[in-house]
Backbone as JSON, one array per atom type, in Angstrom:
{
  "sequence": "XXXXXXXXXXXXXXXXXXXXXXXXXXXXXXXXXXXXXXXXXXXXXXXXXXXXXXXXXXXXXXXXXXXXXXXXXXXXXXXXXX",
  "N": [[-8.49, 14.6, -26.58], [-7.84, 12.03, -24.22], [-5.0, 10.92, -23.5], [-2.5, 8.49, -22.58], [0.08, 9.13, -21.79], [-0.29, 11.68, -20.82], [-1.78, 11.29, -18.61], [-0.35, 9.94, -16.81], [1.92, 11.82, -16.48], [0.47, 13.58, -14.8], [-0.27, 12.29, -13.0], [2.12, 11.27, -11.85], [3.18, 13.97, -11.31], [1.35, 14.59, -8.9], [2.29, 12.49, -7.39], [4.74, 13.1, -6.86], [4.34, 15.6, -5.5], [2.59, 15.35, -3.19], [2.17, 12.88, -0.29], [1.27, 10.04, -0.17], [-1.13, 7.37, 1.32], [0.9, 4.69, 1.81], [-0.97, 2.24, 1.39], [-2.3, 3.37, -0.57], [-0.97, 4.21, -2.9], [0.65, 1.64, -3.71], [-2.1, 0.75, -4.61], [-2.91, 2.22, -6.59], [-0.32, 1.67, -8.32], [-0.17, -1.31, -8.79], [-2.73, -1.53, -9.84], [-2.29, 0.16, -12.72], [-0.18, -1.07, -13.06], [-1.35, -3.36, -14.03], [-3.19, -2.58, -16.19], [-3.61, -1.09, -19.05], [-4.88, 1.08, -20.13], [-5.86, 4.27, -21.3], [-8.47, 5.38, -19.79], [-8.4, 3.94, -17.76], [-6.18, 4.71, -16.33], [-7.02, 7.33, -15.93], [-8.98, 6.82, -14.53], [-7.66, 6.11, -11.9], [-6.07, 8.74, -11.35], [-8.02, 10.37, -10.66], [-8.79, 9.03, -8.42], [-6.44, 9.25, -6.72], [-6.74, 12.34, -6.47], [-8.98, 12.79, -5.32], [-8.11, 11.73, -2.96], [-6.3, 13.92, -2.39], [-8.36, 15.83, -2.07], [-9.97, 15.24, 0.35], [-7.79, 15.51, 2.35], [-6.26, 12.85, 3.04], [-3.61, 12.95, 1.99], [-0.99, 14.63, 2.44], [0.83, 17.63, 1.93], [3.99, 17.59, 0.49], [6.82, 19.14, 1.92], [9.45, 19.87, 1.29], [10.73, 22.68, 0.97], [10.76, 23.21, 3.77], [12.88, 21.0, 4.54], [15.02, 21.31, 3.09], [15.75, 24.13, 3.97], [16.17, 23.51, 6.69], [17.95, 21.67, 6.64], [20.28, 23.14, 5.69], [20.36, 25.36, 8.33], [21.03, 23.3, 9.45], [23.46, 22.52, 9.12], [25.2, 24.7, 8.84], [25.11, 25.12, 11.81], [26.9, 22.98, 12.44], [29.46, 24.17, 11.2], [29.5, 26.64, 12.66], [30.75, 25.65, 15.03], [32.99, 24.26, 14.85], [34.35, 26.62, 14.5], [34.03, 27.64, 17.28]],
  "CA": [[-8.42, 13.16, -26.36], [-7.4, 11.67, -23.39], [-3.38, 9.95, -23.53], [-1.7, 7.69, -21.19], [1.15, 9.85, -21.85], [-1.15, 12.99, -20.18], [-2.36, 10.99, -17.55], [0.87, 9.47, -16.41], [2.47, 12.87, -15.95], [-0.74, 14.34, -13.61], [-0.22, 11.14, -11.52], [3.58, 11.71, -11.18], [3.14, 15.49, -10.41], [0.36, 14.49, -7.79], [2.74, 11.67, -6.25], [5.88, 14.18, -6.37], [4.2, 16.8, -4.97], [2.01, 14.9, -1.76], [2.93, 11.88, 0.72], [0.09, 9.21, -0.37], [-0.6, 6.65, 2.17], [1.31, 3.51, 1.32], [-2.05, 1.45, 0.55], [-2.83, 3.66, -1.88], [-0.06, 3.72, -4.05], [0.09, 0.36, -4.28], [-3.59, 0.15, -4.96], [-3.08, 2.58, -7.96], [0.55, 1.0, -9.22], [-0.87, -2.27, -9.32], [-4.09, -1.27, -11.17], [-1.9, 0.83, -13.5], [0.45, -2.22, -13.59], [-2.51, -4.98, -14.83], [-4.33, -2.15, -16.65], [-2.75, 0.07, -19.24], [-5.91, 1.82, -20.77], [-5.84, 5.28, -20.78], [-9.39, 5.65, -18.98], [-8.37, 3.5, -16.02], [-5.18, 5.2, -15.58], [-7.66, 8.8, -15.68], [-9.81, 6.93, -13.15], [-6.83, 6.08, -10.65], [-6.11, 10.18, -11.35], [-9.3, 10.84, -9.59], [-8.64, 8.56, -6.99], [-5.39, 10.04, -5.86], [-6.95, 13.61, -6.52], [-9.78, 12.44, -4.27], [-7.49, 11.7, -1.29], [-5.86, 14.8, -1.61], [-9.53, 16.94, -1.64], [-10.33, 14.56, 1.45], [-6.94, 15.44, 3.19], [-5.4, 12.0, 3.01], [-2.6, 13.14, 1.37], [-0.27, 15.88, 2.88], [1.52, 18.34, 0.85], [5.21, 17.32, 0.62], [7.63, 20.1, 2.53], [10.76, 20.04, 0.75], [11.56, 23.63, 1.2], [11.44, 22.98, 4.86], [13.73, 20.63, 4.64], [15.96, 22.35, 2.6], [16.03, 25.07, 4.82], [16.75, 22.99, 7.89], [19.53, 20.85, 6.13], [20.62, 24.8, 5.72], [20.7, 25.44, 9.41], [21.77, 22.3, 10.91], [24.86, 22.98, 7.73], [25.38, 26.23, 9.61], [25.39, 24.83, 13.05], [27.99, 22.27, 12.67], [30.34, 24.99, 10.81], [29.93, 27.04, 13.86], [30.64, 24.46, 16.53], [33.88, 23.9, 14.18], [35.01, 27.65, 14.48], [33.84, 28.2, 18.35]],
  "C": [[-7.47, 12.85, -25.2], [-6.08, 10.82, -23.71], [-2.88, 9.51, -22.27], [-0.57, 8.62, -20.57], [0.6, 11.27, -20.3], [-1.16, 12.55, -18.64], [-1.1, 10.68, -16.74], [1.42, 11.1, -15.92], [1.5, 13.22, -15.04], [-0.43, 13.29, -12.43], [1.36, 11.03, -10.94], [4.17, 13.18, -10.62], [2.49, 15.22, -8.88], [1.24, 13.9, -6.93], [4.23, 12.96, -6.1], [5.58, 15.25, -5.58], [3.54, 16.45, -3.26], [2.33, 13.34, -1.4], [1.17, 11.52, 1.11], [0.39, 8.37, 1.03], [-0.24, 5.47, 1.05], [0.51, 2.67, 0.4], [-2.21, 1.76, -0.66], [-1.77, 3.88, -2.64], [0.38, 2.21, -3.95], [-1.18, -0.22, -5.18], [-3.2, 0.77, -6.83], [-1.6, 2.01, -8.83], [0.83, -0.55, -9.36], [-1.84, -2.14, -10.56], [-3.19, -0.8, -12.46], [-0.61, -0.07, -14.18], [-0.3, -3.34, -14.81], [-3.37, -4.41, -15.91], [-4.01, -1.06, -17.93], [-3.54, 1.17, -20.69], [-5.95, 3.19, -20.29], [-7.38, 5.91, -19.62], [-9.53, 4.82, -17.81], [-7.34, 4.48, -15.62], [-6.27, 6.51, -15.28], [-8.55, 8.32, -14.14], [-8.85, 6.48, -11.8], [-5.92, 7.54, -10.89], [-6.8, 10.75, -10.08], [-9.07, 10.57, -8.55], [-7.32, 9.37, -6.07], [-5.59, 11.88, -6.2], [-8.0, 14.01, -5.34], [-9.2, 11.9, -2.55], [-6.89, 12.81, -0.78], [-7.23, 16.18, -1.32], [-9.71, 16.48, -0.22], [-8.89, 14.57, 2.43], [-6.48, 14.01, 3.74], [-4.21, 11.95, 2.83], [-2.19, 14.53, 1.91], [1.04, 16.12, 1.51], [3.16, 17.98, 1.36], [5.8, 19.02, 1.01], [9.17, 20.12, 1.88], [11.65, 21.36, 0.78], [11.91, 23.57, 2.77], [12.45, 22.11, 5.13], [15.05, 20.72, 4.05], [16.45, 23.56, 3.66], [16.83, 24.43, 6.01], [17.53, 22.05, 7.74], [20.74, 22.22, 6.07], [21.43, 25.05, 7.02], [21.37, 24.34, 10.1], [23.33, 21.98, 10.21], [25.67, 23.96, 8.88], [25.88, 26.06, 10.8], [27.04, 24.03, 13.1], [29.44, 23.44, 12.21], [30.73, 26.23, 11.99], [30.43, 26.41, 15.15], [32.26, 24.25, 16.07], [34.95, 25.4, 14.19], [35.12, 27.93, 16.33], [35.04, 27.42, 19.62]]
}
């Protein structure tokens, strides 16, 4: 059986994990605002699962920027010894 509970987490993995465009999160935390049936929230699932099959949605980079908060860490600590 389908739960809000279920669905809610898949749609907060999906948005934590890729960089929606703007429109569309709005579109779906409106709907999911006015609407709080578990088979709409499953069908604004789809929709933001459907932007990222259709490359709308880019995969969030967080280790790169980890890394290069890393190095530019690094840099200033050398600039501070040299």
């Amino acid at each position: 059986m389908l739960t809000s509970e279920y669905v809610s987490k898949q749609i907060n993995d999906l948005v934590s994990k890729y960089d929606f465009p703007f429109p569309a999160i709005q579109d779906v935390y409106n709907g999911l605002r006015d609407c709080d049936h578990p088979n709409y929230a499953a069908q604004q699932l789809r929709y933001l699962n459907n932007l990222v099959s259709a490359a709308k949605a880019t995969r969030k980079t967080i280790w790169f920027y980890f890394m290069w908060n890393i190095v530019l860490f690094n840099h200033k600590e050398l600039e501070v010894f040299l």
